[in-house]
matplotlib code that plots the C-alpha trace (Angstrom):
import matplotlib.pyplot as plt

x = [0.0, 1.4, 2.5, -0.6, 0.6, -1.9, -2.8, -5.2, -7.7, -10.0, -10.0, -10.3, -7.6, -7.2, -5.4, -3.6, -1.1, 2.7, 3.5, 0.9, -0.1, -2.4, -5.0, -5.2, -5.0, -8.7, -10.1, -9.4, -11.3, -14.6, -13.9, -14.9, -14.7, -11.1, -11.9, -14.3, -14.0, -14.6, -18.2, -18.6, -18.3, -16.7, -13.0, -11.2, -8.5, -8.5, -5.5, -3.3, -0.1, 0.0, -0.9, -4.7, -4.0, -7.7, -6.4, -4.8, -5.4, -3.8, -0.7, 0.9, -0.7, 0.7, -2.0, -2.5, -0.1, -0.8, -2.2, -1.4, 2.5, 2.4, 3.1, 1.7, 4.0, 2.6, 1.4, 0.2, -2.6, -4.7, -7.5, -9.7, -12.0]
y = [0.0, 3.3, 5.9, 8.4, 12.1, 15.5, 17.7, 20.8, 21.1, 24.6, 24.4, 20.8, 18.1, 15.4, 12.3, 11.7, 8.6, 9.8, 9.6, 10.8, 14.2, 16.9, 16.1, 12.4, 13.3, 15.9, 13.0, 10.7, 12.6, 12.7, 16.2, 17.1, 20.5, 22.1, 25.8, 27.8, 29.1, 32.0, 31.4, 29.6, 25.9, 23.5, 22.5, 19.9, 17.6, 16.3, 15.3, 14.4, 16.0, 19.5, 20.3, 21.4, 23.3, 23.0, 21.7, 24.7, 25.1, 27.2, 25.4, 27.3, 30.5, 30.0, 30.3, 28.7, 25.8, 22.5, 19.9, 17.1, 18.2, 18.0, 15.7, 16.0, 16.9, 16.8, 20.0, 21.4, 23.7, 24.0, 26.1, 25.0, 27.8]
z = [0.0, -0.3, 1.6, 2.3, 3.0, 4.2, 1.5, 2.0, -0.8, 0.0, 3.3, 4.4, 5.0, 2.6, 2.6, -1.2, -1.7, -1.9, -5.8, -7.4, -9.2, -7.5, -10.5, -9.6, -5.7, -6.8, -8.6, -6.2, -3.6, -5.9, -7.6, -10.9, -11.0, -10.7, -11.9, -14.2, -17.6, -18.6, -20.3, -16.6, -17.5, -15.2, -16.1, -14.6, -15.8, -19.8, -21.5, -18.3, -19.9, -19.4, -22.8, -22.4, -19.3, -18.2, -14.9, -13.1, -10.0, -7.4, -5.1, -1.7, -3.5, -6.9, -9.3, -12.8, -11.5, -14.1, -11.6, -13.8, -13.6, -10.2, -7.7, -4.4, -1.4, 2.6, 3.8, 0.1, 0.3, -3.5, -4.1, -6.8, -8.2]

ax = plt.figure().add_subplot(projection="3d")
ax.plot(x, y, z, "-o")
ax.set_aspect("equal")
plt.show()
């Protein structure tokens, strides 16, 4: 089994498996919704790469941050939008 570490995902703790990416630590925990576009629809991950950049959240107050390219680190805080 693997390593679980503490991540902070808007305001509530969240246990995520060491090794993974912040996108598959979101989906893991049930969400589907990572920000809003501009026209107001829900974005969350797509292509898993980096290249679509519909996943960007915001990680220890940096926004636009790729969550796919990510990997999760104890104590993280993200804000989704």
């Amino acid at each position: 089994m693997a390593e679980m570490i503490v991540i902070q995902v808007n305001d509530h703790k969240l246990e995520a498996p060491l090794g993974v990416s912040v996108a598959a630590a979101l989906l893991l925990d049930g969400q589907t919704r990572f920000r809003t576009s501009v026209s107001g629809e829900p974005r969350a991950a797509l292509c898993g790469m980096g290249i679509c950049f519909e996943c960007r959240v915001t990680i220890d107050d940096r926004p636009h941050c790729r969550s796919c390219q990510v990997m999760v680190q104890d104590g993280m805080v993200i804000r989704t939008t």
